[in-house]
C-alpha positions in Angstrom: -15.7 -23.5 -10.7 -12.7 -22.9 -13.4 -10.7 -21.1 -10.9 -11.6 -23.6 -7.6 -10.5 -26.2 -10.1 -7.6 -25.0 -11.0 -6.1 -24.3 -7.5 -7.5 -27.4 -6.6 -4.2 -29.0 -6.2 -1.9 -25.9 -4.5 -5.1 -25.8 -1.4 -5.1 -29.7 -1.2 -1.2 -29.4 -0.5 -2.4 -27.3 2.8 -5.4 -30.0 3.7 -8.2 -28.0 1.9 -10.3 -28.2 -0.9 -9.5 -25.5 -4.0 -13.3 -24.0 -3.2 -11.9 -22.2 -0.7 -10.1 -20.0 -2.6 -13.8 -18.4 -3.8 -14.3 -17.9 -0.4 -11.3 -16.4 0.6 -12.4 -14.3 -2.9 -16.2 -13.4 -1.4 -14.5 -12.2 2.0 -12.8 -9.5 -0.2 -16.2 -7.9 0.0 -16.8 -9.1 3.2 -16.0 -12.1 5.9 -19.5 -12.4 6.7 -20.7 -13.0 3.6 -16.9 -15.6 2.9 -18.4 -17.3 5.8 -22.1 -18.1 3.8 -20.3 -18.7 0.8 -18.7 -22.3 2.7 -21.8 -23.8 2.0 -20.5 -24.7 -1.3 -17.6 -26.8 0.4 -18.8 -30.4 0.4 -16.5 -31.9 3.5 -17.8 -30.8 6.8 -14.1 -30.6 8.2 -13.1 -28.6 5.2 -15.9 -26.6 5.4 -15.2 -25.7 9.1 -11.5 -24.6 8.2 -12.4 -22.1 5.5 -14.8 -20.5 7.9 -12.4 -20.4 10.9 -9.6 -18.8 8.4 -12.0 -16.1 6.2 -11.2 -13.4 7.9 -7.5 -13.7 7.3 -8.9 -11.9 3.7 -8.8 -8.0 4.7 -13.1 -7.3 4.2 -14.0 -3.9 2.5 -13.8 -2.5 5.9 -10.4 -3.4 6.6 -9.1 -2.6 3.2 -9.3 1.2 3.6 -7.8 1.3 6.5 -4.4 -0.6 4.6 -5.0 1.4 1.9 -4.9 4.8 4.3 -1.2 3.5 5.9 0.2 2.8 2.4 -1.0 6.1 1.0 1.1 7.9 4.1 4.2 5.6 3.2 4.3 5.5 -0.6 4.1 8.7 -2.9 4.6 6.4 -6.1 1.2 4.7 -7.2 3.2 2.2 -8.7 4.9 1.3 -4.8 1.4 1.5 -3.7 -0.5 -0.9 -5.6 3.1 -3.6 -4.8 2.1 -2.7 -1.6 -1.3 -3.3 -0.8 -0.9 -6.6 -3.5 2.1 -7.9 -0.8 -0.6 -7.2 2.0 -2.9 -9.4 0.4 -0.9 -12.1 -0.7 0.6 -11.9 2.8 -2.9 -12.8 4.2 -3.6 -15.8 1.8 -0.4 -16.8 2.5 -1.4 -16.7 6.5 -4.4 -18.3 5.5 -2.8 -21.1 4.0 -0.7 -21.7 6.4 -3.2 -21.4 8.9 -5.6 -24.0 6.8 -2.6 -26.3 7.0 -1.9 -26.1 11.1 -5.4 -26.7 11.4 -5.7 -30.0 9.5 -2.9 -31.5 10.9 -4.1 -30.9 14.3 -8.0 -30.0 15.3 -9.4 -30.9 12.0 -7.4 -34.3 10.9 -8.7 -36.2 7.5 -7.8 -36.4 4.1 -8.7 -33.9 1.7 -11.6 -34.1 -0.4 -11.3 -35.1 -4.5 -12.8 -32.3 -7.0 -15.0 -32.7 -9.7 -15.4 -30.0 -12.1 -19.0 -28.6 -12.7 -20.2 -26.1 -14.8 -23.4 -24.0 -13.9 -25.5 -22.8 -16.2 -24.9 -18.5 -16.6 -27.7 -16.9 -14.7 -28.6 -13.5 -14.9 -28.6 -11.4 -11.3 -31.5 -10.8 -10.1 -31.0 -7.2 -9.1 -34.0 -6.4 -7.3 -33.5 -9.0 -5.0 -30.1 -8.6 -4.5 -30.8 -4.8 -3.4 -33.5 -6.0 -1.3 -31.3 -8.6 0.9 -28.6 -5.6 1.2 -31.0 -3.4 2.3 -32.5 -6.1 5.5 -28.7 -6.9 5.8 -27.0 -3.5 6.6 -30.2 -2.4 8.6 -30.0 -5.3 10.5 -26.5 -5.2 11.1 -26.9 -1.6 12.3 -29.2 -2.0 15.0 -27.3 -5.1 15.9 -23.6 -3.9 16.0 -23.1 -0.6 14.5 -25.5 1.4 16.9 -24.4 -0.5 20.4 -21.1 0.2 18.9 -21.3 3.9 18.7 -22.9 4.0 21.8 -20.6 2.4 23.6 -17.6 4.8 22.1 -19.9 7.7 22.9 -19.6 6.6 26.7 -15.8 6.2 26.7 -15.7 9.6 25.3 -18.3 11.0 28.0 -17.7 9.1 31.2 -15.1 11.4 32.9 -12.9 9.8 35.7 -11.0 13.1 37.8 -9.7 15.0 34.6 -9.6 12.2 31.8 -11.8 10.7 30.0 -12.8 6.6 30.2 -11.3 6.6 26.7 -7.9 8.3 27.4 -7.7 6.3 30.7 -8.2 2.6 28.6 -6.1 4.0 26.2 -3.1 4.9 28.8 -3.3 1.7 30.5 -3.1 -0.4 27.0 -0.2 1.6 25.7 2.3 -0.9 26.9 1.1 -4.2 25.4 0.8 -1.2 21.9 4.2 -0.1 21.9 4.7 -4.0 22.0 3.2 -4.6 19.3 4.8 -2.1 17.7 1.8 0.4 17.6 0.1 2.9 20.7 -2.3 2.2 23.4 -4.8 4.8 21.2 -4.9 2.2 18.2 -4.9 -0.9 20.2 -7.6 0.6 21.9 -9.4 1.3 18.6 -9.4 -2.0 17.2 -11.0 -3.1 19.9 -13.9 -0.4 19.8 -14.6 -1.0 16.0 -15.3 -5.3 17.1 -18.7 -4.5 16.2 -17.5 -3.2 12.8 -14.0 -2.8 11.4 -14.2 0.2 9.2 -14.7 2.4 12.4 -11.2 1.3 13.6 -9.5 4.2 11.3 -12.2 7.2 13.0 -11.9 5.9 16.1 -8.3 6.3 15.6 -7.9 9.6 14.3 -10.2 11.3 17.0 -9.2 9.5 19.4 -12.4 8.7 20.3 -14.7 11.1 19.5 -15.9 10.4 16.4 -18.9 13.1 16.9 -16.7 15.9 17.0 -16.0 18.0 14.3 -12.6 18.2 13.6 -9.6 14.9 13.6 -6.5 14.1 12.3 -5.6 13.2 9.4 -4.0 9.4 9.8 -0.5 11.0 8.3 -0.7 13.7 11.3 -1.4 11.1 13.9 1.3 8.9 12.9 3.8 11.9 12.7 3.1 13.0 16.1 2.7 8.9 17.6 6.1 8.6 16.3 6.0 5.0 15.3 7.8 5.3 11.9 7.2 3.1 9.0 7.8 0.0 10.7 4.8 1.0 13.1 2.5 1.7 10.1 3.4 -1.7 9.2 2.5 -3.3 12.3 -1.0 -1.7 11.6 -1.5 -2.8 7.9 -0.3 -6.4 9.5 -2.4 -6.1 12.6 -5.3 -5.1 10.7 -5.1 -8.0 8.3 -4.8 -10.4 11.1 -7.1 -9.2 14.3 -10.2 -10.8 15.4 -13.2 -10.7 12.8 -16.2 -8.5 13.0 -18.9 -9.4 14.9 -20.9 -9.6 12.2 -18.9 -12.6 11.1 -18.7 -14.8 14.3 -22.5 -14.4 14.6 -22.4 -15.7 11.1 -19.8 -18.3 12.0 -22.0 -19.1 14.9 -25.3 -19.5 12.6 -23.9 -21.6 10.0 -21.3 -23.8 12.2 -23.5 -24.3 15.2 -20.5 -24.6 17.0 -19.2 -22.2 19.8 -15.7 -23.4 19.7 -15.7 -22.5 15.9 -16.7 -19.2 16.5 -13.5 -18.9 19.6 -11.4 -20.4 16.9 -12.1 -17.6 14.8 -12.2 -15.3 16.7 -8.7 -15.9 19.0 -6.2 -17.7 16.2 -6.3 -14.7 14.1 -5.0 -12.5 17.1 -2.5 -14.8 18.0 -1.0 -14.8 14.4 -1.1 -11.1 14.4 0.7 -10.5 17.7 3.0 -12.9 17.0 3.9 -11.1 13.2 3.7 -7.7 14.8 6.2 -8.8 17.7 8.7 -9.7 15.3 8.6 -6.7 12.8 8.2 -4.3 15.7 11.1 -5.9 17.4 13.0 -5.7 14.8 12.4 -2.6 12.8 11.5 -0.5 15.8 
Protein backbone atom coordinates (compact mmCIF):
# COMPACT_ATOMS: atom_id res chain seq x y z
CA UNK A 1 0.00 0.00 0.00
CA UNK A 2 3.27 2.30 0.83
CA UNK A 3 4.61 1.72 -2.53
CA UNK A 4 1.05 2.04 -4.63
CA UNK A 5 0.85 5.23 -2.65
CA UNK A 6 3.73 6.56 -3.44
CA UNK A 7 3.65 6.10 -7.26
CA UNK A 8 0.31 7.17 -7.00
CA UNK A 9 0.89 10.40 -8.68
CA UNK A 10 3.62 9.22 -11.68
CA UNK A 11 0.59 6.29 -12.85
CA UNK A 12 -2.17 8.98 -12.51
CA UNK A 13 -0.08 11.15 -15.08
CA UNK A 14 -0.73 8.06 -17.61
CA UNK A 15 -4.75 7.73 -16.59
CA UNK A 16 -4.16 4.87 -13.94
CA UNK A 17 -4.34 4.42 -10.51
CA UNK A 18 -0.60 3.81 -8.49
CA UNK A 19 -2.14 0.08 -7.55
CA UNK A 20 -1.16 -0.94 -10.70
CA UNK A 21 2.24 -0.83 -10.17
CA UNK A 22 1.74 -4.07 -7.57
CA UNK A 23 0.31 -5.63 -10.35
CA UNK A 24 2.67 -4.97 -12.87
CA UNK A 25 4.98 -6.34 -9.57
CA UNK A 26 2.75 -9.80 -9.16
CA UNK A 27 3.11 -10.39 -13.10
CA UNK A 28 6.95 -10.67 -12.36
CA UNK A 29 5.97 -14.04 -11.12
CA UNK A 30 3.43 -14.44 -13.37
CA UNK A 31 0.70 -12.49 -15.78
CA UNK A 32 -1.88 -14.73 -14.72
CA UNK A 33 -1.64 -14.38 -11.37
CA UNK A 34 -1.01 -9.85 -12.19
CA UNK A 35 -4.28 -10.34 -13.79
CA UNK A 36 -6.15 -11.76 -10.20
CA UNK A 37 -4.20 -9.31 -8.37
CA UNK A 38 -6.62 -6.25 -10.31
CA UNK A 39 -9.12 -7.01 -8.06
CA UNK A 40 -7.58 -4.67 -5.70
CA UNK A 41 -8.15 -1.78 -8.24
CA UNK A 42 -11.30 0.00 -7.19
CA UNK A 43 -12.42 1.79 -10.79
CA UNK A 44 -13.71 -0.73 -13.18
CA UNK A 45 -12.07 1.24 -16.24
CA UNK A 46 -8.86 1.27 -14.35
CA UNK A 47 -9.17 -2.09 -13.44
CA UNK A 48 -9.63 -3.20 -17.15
CA UNK A 49 -6.42 -1.28 -18.24
CA UNK A 50 -4.08 -2.94 -15.80
CA UNK A 51 -5.30 -6.25 -16.99
CA UNK A 52 -5.15 -5.53 -20.69
CA UNK A 53 -1.33 -4.15 -20.08
CA UNK A 54 0.07 -7.06 -17.43
CA UNK A 55 1.71 -8.90 -19.65
CA UNK A 56 3.88 -6.08 -20.80
CA UNK A 57 5.93 -7.38 -17.29
CA UNK A 58 8.18 -10.30 -18.74
CA UNK A 59 6.41 -13.50 -16.34
CA UNK A 60 8.97 -16.11 -14.82
CA UNK A 61 8.66 -17.76 -18.03
CA UNK A 62 9.70 -15.11 -20.20
CA UNK A 63 12.43 -13.96 -17.97
CA UNK A 64 14.74 -16.86 -18.73
CA UNK A 65 14.47 -16.74 -21.97
CA UNK A 66 15.94 -12.61 -21.68
CA UNK A 67 18.19 -13.74 -19.37
CA UNK A 68 19.54 -16.63 -21.91
CA UNK A 69 20.13 -13.74 -24.94
CA UNK A 70 21.89 -11.38 -22.47
CA UNK A 71 24.06 -14.19 -21.08
CA UNK A 72 25.23 -14.85 -25.00
CA UNK A 73 25.81 -11.00 -25.44
CA UNK A 74 27.40 -9.85 -22.11
CA UNK A 75 30.52 -11.62 -20.55
CA UNK A 76 30.63 -8.85 -17.64
CA UNK A 77 27.94 -9.64 -14.84
CA UNK A 78 27.99 -6.12 -14.17
CA UNK A 79 26.62 -5.40 -18.21
CA UNK A 80 24.27 -8.11 -17.58
CA UNK A 81 22.36 -7.24 -14.67
CA UNK A 82 22.17 -3.12 -16.71
CA UNK A 83 20.91 -5.26 -19.12
CA UNK A 84 18.18 -7.26 -18.14
CA UNK A 85 17.28 -4.01 -15.62
CA UNK A 86 16.89 -1.76 -19.18
CA UNK A 87 14.68 -4.77 -20.37
CA UNK A 88 12.52 -4.35 -17.58
CA UNK A 89 12.28 -0.79 -17.25
CA UNK A 90 11.76 -0.91 -21.06
CA UNK A 91 8.56 -2.89 -20.45
CA UNK A 92 7.04 -0.67 -17.60
CA UNK A 93 7.89 1.99 -19.70
CA UNK A 94 5.70 0.22 -22.66
CA UNK A 95 3.26 -0.34 -20.18
CA UNK A 96 2.90 3.08 -19.28
CA UNK A 97 2.68 4.26 -22.29
CA UNK A 98 0.32 1.77 -23.30
CA UNK A 99 -1.95 2.54 -19.96
CA UNK A 100 -1.94 6.12 -21.28
CA UNK A 101 -3.12 5.28 -25.20
CA UNK A 102 -5.69 3.36 -23.64
CA UNK A 103 -7.32 6.00 -21.45
CA UNK A 104 -7.32 8.57 -23.85
CA UNK A 105 -9.06 6.45 -26.32
CA UNK A 106 -11.13 3.03 -25.43
CA UNK A 107 -11.21 3.56 -21.70
CA UNK A 108 -11.93 7.54 -21.34
CA UNK A 109 -12.58 8.88 -17.50
CA UNK A 110 -10.74 10.54 -14.87
CA UNK A 111 -8.44 8.81 -12.76
CA UNK A 112 -9.39 7.58 -9.47
CA UNK A 113 -8.15 9.54 -6.02
CA UNK A 114 -6.06 7.23 -3.48
CA UNK A 115 -6.42 6.79 -0.02
CA UNK A 116 -3.74 5.18 1.91
CA UNK A 117 -4.59 1.98 4.00
CA UNK A 118 -2.63 -0.03 6.09
CA UNK A 119 -3.44 -3.85 6.51
CA UNK A 120 -2.86 -5.52 9.41
CA UNK A 121 0.61 -8.03 8.88
CA UNK A 122 -0.69 -11.50 8.36
CA UNK A 123 1.31 -14.45 8.55
CA UNK A 124 1.19 -16.89 5.15
CA UNK A 125 -0.57 -19.50 5.39
CA UNK A 126 1.79 -21.96 3.85
CA UNK A 127 -0.14 -24.94 3.59
CA UNK A 128 -2.71 -23.41 1.72
CA UNK A 129 -0.60 -21.54 -0.45
CA UNK A 130 1.12 -24.98 -1.49
CA UNK A 131 -2.07 -26.48 -1.86
CA UNK A 132 -3.58 -23.76 -4.54
CA UNK A 133 -0.08 -24.13 -6.48
CA UNK A 134 -0.44 -27.56 -6.58
CA UNK A 135 -4.54 -27.50 -8.22
CA UNK A 136 -3.02 -24.53 -10.21
CA UNK A 137 -0.01 -26.00 -12.21
CA UNK A 138 -1.96 -29.41 -12.55
CA UNK A 139 -4.61 -27.74 -13.87
CA UNK A 140 -2.79 -25.66 -16.13
CA UNK A 141 -1.03 -28.75 -17.49
CA UNK A 142 -3.82 -30.65 -18.63
CA UNK A 143 -5.26 -27.43 -19.91
CA UNK A 144 -2.31 -25.91 -21.89
CA UNK A 145 0.93 -27.54 -21.33
CA UNK A 146 -0.12 -31.12 -22.51
CA UNK A 147 -2.28 -29.94 -25.76
CA UNK A 148 0.81 -27.87 -26.19
CA UNK A 149 3.32 -30.64 -26.40
CA UNK A 150 1.14 -32.50 -28.28
CA UNK A 151 0.57 -30.34 -30.74
CA UNK A 152 4.65 -29.70 -31.20
CA UNK A 153 4.92 -33.45 -31.18
CA UNK A 154 2.76 -33.42 -34.51
CA UNK A 155 4.69 -30.62 -36.31
CA UNK A 156 7.68 -32.58 -35.61
CA UNK A 157 6.02 -36.07 -36.82
CA UNK A 158 3.74 -35.13 -39.63
CA UNK A 159 6.07 -35.49 -42.68
CA UNK A 160 5.03 -33.64 -45.90
CA UNK A 161 7.52 -35.17 -49.12
CA UNK A 162 10.96 -34.88 -47.23
CA UNK A 163 10.23 -32.11 -44.43
CA UNK A 164 8.70 -32.05 -41.65
CA UNK A 165 5.23 -29.79 -40.78
CA UNK A 166 7.56 -27.91 -38.50
CA UNK A 167 10.37 -27.09 -40.95
CA UNK A 168 7.68 -26.41 -43.63
CA UNK A 169 5.75 -23.60 -41.04
CA UNK A 170 8.96 -22.55 -40.19
CA UNK A 171 10.23 -21.85 -44.00
CA UNK A 172 7.15 -20.17 -44.96
CA UNK A 173 7.29 -17.75 -41.78
CA UNK A 174 10.91 -16.86 -42.25
CA UNK A 175 10.18 -13.73 -44.21
CA UNK A 176 7.77 -11.82 -41.90
CA UNK A 177 11.19 -13.27 -39.14
CA UNK A 178 13.88 -11.75 -40.85
CA UNK A 179 11.45 -8.70 -40.71
CA UNK A 180 11.28 -8.61 -37.59
CA UNK A 181 14.70 -8.90 -37.30
CA UNK A 182 14.75 -12.58 -36.07
CA UNK A 183 14.11 -16.30 -38.24
CA UNK A 184 11.13 -18.12 -39.35
CA UNK A 185 12.42 -20.96 -36.61
CA UNK A 186 11.85 -18.40 -33.58
CA UNK A 187 8.84 -16.80 -34.90
CA UNK A 188 7.59 -20.08 -35.31
CA UNK A 189 8.42 -20.85 -31.69
CA UNK A 190 6.73 -18.17 -30.08
CA UNK A 191 3.91 -19.19 -31.52
CA UNK A 192 4.12 -22.89 -30.36
CA UNK A 193 4.92 -21.98 -26.60
CA UNK A 194 1.03 -19.75 -26.68
CA UNK A 195 0.07 -22.31 -24.34
CA UNK A 196 3.08 -21.57 -22.21
CA UNK A 197 5.96 -19.21 -22.69
CA UNK A 198 8.90 -20.89 -21.04
CA UNK A 199 8.79 -23.51 -23.88
CA UNK A 200 9.52 -20.70 -26.48
CA UNK A 201 13.51 -21.11 -25.65
CA UNK A 202 13.30 -25.44 -26.30
CA UNK A 203 11.25 -25.19 -28.91
CA UNK A 204 13.76 -22.89 -30.25
CA UNK A 205 16.90 -24.61 -29.73
CA UNK A 206 15.60 -28.04 -31.24
CA UNK A 207 13.88 -26.73 -33.50
CA UNK A 208 11.09 -28.51 -32.73
CA UNK A 209 11.80 -31.54 -31.25
CA UNK A 210 11.92 -30.97 -27.80
CA UNK A 211 11.89 -35.07 -27.22
CA UNK A 212 15.03 -35.55 -28.73
CA UNK A 213 18.02 -35.89 -26.95
CA UNK A 214 20.46 -33.68 -28.02
CA UNK A 215 19.93 -29.32 -29.06
CA UNK A 216 21.75 -26.38 -29.31
CA UNK A 217 22.81 -24.39 -27.04
CA UNK A 218 20.94 -20.71 -27.67
CA UNK A 219 24.71 -19.23 -28.33
CA UNK A 220 25.17 -22.01 -31.09
CA UNK A 221 21.85 -21.30 -32.69
CA UNK A 222 22.33 -17.70 -32.89
CA UNK A 223 25.91 -18.09 -34.35
CA UNK A 224 24.84 -20.24 -37.02
CA UNK A 225 21.06 -18.02 -37.64
CA UNK A 226 23.40 -15.21 -38.08
CA UNK A 227 21.30 -12.51 -36.71
CA UNK A 228 23.98 -10.61 -34.65
CA UNK A 229 23.36 -8.71 -31.51
CA UNK A 230 20.81 -6.59 -32.87
CA UNK A 231 18.77 -9.89 -33.71
CA UNK A 232 19.21 -11.10 -30.12
CA UNK A 233 17.76 -7.87 -29.29
CA UNK A 234 14.80 -8.15 -31.32
CA UNK A 235 14.20 -11.38 -29.27
CA UNK A 236 14.68 -9.99 -25.70
CA UNK A 237 12.20 -7.04 -27.15
CA UNK A 238 9.85 -9.48 -28.84
CA UNK A 239 9.75 -11.63 -25.94
CA UNK A 240 8.78 -8.81 -23.63
CA UNK A 241 6.15 -7.61 -25.88
CA UNK A 242 4.28 -10.84 -27.66
CA UNK A 243 0.93 -12.03 -26.92
CA UNK A 244 0.31 -13.38 -23.24
CA UNK A 245 0.08 -17.00 -22.33
CA UNK A 246 -2.87 -18.62 -22.49
CA UNK A 247 -3.11 -19.06 -19.15
CA UNK A 248 -3.57 -15.35 -18.78
CA UNK A 249 -6.31 -14.55 -21.43
CA UNK A 250 -8.37 -17.38 -19.84
CA UNK A 251 -7.78 -15.52 -16.69
CA UNK A 252 -8.41 -12.14 -18.40
CA UNK A 253 -11.46 -13.78 -19.73
CA UNK A 254 -12.71 -15.15 -16.15
CA UNK A 255 -12.29 -12.06 -14.26
CA UNK A 256 -13.19 -9.38 -17.10
CA UNK A 257 -16.07 -11.22 -18.66
CA UNK A 258 -15.34 -9.50 -21.61
CA UNK A 259 -14.12 -11.07 -24.95
CA UNK A 260 -12.84 -7.90 -26.37
CA UNK A 261 -10.65 -7.52 -23.24
CA UNK A 262 -9.15 -10.71 -23.64
CA UNK A 263 -8.44 -9.55 -27.97
CA UNK A 264 -7.13 -6.44 -26.34
CA UNK A 265 -4.63 -8.32 -24.59
CA UNK A 266 -3.88 -10.50 -26.52
CA UNK A 267 -3.31 -8.35 -30.11
CA UNK A 268 -1.90 -4.72 -28.62
CA UNK A 269 1.01 -6.33 -27.18
CA UNK A 270 2.00 -7.86 -30.67
CA UNK A 271 1.49 -4.81 -32.35
CA UNK A 272 3.81 -2.89 -29.99
CA UNK A 273 6.40 -5.60 -30.41
CA UNK A 274 6.43 -5.67 -34.17
CA UNK A 275 6.38 -2.23 -34.43
CA UNK A 276 9.78 -1.92 -31.80
CA UNK A 277 11.37 -4.94 -33.47
CA UNK A 278 10.79 -3.21 -37.12
CA UNK A 279 12.67 -0.31 -36.04
CA UNK A 280 15.74 -1.86 -34.28
CA UNK A 281 15.91 -4.54 -36.89
CA UNK A 282 15.82 -1.99 -39.55
CA UNK A 283 18.17 -0.19 -38.25
CA UNK A 284 20.80 -2.21 -36.64
CA UNK A 285 20.48 -5.09 -39.05
Amino acid sequence: PRAAFVLDRTFEKCGVCGKQSLTMLMGLGCNSVGVVGCRIIDSPRERRIAMITNSLTPCNGRLPIIIACVGIMYSSSVSAGLCILAVLLIGVAASLILSKVLSLTLFRGEASSYTLELPPYRIPKVGEVIVRSMLDRMGRAVTAAAPCGALIWLTNNIIIGESTLFSLLAGYLDGAGRFLGMDGVILLSFILAFPAAELMLPVMLSSGDIFAREAMTAAEYFNNSGIGKAGIWCVMLFTLMHFPCATTLMTIRRESGRWGDVALAAVLPVLLGVVVCTIVGGVFL
